[in-house]
C-alpha positions in Angstrom: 57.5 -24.5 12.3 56.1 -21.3 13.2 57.0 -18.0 11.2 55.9 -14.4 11.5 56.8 -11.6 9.2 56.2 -8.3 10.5 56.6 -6.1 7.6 56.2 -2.4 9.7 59.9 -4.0 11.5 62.9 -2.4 10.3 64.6 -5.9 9.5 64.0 -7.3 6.2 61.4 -10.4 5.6 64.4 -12.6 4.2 66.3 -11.8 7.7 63.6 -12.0 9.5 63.2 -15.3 8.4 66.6 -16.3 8.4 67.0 -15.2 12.4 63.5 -17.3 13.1 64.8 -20.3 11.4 68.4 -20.2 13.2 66.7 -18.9 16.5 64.4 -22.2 16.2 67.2 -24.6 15.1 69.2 -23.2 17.9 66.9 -23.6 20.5 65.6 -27.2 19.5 61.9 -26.1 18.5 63.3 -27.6 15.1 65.3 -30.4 15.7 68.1 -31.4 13.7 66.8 -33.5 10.9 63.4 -31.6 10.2 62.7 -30.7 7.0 61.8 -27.3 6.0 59.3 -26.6 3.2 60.3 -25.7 -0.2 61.0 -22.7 -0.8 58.4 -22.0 -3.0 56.0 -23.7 -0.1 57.5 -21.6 2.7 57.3 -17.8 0.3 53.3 -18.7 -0.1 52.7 -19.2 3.2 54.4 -16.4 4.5 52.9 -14.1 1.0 56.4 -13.0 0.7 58.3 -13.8 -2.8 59.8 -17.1 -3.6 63.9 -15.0 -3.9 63.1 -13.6 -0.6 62.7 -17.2 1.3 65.3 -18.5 -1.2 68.1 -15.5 0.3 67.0 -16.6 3.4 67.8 -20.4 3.2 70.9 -19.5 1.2 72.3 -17.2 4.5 71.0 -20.0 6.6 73.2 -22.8 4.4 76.2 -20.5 4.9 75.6 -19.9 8.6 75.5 -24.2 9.0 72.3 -24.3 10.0 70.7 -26.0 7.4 71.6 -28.3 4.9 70.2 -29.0 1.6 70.3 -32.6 -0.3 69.6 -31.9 -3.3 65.8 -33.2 -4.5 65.4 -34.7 -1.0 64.7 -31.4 0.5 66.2 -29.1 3.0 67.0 -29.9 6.6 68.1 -28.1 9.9 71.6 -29.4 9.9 74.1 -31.0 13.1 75.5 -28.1 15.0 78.2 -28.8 17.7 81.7 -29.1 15.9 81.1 -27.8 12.4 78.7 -24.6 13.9 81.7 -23.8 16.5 84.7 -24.3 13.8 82.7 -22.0 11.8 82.7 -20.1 14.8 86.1 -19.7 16.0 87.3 -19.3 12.4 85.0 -16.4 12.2 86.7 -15.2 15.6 89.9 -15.2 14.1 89.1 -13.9 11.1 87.8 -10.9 12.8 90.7 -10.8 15.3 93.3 -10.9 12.8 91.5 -8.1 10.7 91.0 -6.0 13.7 95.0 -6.2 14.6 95.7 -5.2 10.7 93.1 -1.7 11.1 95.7 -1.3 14.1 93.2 -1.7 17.1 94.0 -2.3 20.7 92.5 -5.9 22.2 90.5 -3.6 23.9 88.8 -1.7 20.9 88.1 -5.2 19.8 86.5 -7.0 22.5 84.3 -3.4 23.3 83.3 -3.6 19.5 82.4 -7.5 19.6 80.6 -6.9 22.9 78.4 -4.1 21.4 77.9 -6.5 18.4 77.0 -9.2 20.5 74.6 -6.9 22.5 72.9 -5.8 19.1 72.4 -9.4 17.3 70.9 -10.9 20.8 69.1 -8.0 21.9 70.5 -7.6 25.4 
């Protein structure tokens, strides 16, 4: 596993981390199974604080993307049907909030879009 933290970015080190890790696990550099260093290991290594990796793996347990078992470690978890559940429940989540704040379907998918754009970079 191969991080960098640029520290003259505008992103944070913990979401800098946090996007490398998912953007890894994602693309099968880390395959599911692989066990990530402690946390402590991972915050010396990269000279950043031990509460800034630990955020990090905390986002990247609530994104799904990692798993941890306890004193055997953490692990780039299984995506498929757990990732997209997560997925389309966020969808509907935002959908349903989106109808509430009175916006067309339009508004909406021009706001996801533009979302979309910013979080991938396109």
């Amino acid at each position: 596993m191969t991080l960098q933290i640029h520290i003259a970015d505008g992103a944070a080190p913990y979401e800098q981390v946090r996007a490398q890790i998912s953007e890894q696990a994602r693309s099968g550099t880390l395959p599911v199974g692989y066990r990530l260093p402690t946390v402590r290991g991972l915050a010396e290594s990269l000279g950043l604080a031990a509460n800034t990796v630990a955020k990090a793996y905390r986002a990247l347990e609530a994104d799904g993307v990692i798993e941890t078992r306890g004193r055997n470690g953490t692990f780039v978890a299984a995506a498929g049907p757990a990732a997209q559940r997560e997925l389309a429940s966020a969808a509907q989540e935002f959908a349903a909030r989106a109808r509430r704040l009175g916006q067309s379907q339009d508004a909406a998918l021009t706001a996801v879009r533009e979302a979309l754009r910013a979080a991938y970079g396109d």
